[in-house]
C-alpha positions in Angstrom: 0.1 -2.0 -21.3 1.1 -3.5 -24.6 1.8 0.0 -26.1 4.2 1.0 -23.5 5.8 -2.8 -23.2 6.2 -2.8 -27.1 8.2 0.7 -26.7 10.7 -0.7 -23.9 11.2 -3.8 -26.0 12.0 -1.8 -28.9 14.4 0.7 -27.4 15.5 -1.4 -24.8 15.3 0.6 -21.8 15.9 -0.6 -18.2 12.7 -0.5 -16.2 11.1 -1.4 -12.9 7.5 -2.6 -13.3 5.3 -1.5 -10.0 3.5 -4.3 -9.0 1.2 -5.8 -6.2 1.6 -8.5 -3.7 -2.0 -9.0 -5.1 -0.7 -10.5 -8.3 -0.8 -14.3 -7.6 -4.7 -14.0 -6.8 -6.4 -14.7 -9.7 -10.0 -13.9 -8.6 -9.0 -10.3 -8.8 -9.0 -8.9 -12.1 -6.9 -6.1 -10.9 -4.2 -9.1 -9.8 -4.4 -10.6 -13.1 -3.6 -7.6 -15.1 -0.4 -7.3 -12.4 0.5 -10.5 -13.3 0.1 -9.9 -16.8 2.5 -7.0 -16.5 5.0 -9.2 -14.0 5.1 -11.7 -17.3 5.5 -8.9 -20.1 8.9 -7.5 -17.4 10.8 -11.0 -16.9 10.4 -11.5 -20.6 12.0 -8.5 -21.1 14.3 -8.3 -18.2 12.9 -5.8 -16.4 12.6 -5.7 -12.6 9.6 -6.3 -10.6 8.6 -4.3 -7.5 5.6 -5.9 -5.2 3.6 -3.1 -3.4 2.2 -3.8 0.0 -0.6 -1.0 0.8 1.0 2.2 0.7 -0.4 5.1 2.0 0.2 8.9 2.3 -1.5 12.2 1.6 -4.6 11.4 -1.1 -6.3 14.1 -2.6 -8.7 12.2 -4.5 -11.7 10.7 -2.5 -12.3 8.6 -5.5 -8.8 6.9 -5.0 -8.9 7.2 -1.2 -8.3 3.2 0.3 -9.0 2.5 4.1 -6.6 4.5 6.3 -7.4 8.1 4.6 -10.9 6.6 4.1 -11.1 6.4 7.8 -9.7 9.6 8.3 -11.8 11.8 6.1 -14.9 10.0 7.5 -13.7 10.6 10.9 -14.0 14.5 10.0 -17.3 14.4 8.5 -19.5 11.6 10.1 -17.6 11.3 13.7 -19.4 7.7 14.0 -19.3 5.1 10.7 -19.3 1.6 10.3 -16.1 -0.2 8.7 -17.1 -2.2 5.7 -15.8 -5.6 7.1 -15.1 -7.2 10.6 -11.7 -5.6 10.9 -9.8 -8.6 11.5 -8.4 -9.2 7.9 -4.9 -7.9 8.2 -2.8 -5.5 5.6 1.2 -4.8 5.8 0.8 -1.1 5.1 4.0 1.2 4.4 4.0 5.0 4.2 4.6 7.1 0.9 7.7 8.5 1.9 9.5 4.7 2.6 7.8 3.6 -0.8 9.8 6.5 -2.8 12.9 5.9 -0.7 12.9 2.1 -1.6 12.1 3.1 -5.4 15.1 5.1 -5.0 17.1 2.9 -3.8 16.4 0.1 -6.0 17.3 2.8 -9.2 20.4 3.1 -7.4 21.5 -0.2 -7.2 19.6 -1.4 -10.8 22.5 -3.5 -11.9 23.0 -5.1 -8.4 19.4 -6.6 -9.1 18.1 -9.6 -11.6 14.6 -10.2 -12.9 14.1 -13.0 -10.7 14.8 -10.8 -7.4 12.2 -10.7 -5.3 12.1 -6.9 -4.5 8.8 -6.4 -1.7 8.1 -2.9 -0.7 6.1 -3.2 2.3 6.7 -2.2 6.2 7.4 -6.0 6.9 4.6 -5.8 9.9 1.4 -6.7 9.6 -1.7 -4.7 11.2 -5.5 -5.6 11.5 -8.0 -2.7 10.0 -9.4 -2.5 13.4 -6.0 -1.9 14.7 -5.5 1.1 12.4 -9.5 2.1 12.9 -8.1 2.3 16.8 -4.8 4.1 15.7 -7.4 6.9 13.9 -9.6 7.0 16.3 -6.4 8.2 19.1 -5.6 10.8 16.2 -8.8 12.5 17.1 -9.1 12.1 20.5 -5.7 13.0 21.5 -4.7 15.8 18.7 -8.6 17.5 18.5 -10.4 16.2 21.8 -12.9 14.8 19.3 -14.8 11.2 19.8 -14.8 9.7 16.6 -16.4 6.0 16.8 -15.1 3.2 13.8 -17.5 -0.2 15.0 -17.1 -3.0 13.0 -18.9 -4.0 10.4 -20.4 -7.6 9.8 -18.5 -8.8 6.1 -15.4 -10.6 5.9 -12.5 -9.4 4.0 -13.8 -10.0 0.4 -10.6 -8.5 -1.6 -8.1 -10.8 -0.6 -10.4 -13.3 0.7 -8.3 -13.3 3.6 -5.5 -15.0 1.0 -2.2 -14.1 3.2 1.1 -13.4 1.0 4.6 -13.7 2.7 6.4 -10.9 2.1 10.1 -11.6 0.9 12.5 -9.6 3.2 15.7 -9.6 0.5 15.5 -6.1 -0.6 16.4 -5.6 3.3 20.4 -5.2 2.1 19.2 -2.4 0.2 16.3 -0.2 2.1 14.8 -0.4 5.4 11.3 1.5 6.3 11.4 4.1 8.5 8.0 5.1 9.6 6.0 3.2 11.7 2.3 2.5 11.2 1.3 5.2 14.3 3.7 8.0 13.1 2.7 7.7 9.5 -1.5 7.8 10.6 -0.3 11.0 12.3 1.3 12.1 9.5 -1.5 11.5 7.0 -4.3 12.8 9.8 -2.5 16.4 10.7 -2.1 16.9 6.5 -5.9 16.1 6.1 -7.1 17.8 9.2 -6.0 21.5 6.7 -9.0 20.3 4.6 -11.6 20.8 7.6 -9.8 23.6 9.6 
């Protein structure tokens, strides 16, 4: 991080640093070092972009968070147990949206100042158990296939249940296309090659 914030302050590029809405929770070491980087941008006039759970295709298992975690699970265990209750709730926003709003705010760098507060997210939130039940329809209706998600017994120990408002003003700019049940669909029919 302080290599490649040295190099922009030298050359004095324009940049977007790719944040999280995570970064005002300070028990989180992964939201500290966002906030770190959020600091290192305004002081060099950069602009900020919040993430809110995106998702999409994920080849990696290793980086795979809850919605193709559920999915791949569905294919090989047909009955697994979430890791919380499923009532902590995520604003998650597809792949595609997240590169269109990128794009959009590359277009439009000028129009925006440091300050700005540019959130990528759906702007609707969804429970985990609502998306476990979203998954579980993939199977059912696409492959005639009972897949069973029960709930597990923890509470939501990675936000703590901490809820963030998202900011709607990059809403003049970009506006998410691809609802929550469309983009499981998405995601589940690309997966489902891996098994076939």
């Amino acid at each position: 991080m302080a290599n490649v914030f040295g190099y922009l302050k030298e050359y004095r590029k324009p940049f977007i640093f790719a944040s999280s809405q995570m970064s005002n929770m300070s028990y989180s070491p992964y939201g500290v070092l966002k906030n770190v980087g959020e600091l290192y941008t305004k002081s060099l006039k950069g602009l900020i972009v919040k993430f809110w759970n995106v998702y999409g295709i994920e080849k990696d298992h290793e980086k795979a968070h809850v919605i193709t975690d559920f999915i791949r699970k569905g294919f090989e265990e047909t009955e697994f147990e979430m890791m919380t209750d499923g009532t902590e709730e995520r604003q998650f926003l597809y792949a595609e949206d997240c590169c269109e709003a990128l794009e959009a705010v590359m277009e439009n760098y000028t129009d925006f100042k440091p300050e700005d507060p540019l959130h990528i997210t759906s702007f609707h939130s969804n429970t985990i158990r609502e998306i476990a039940n979203i998954i579980q329809g993939c199977f059912g209706l696409i492959d005639k296939h009972d897949v069973k998600i029960s709930s597990g017994l923890a509470k939501d120990s990675v936000q703590m249940d901490k809820r963030n408002e998202a900011d709607n003003y990059i809403l003049n700019w970009w506006v998410p296309k691809t609802t929550i049940d469309i983009g499981i669909r998405k995601v589940y029919n690309e997966m489902k090659k891996e098994y076939i």
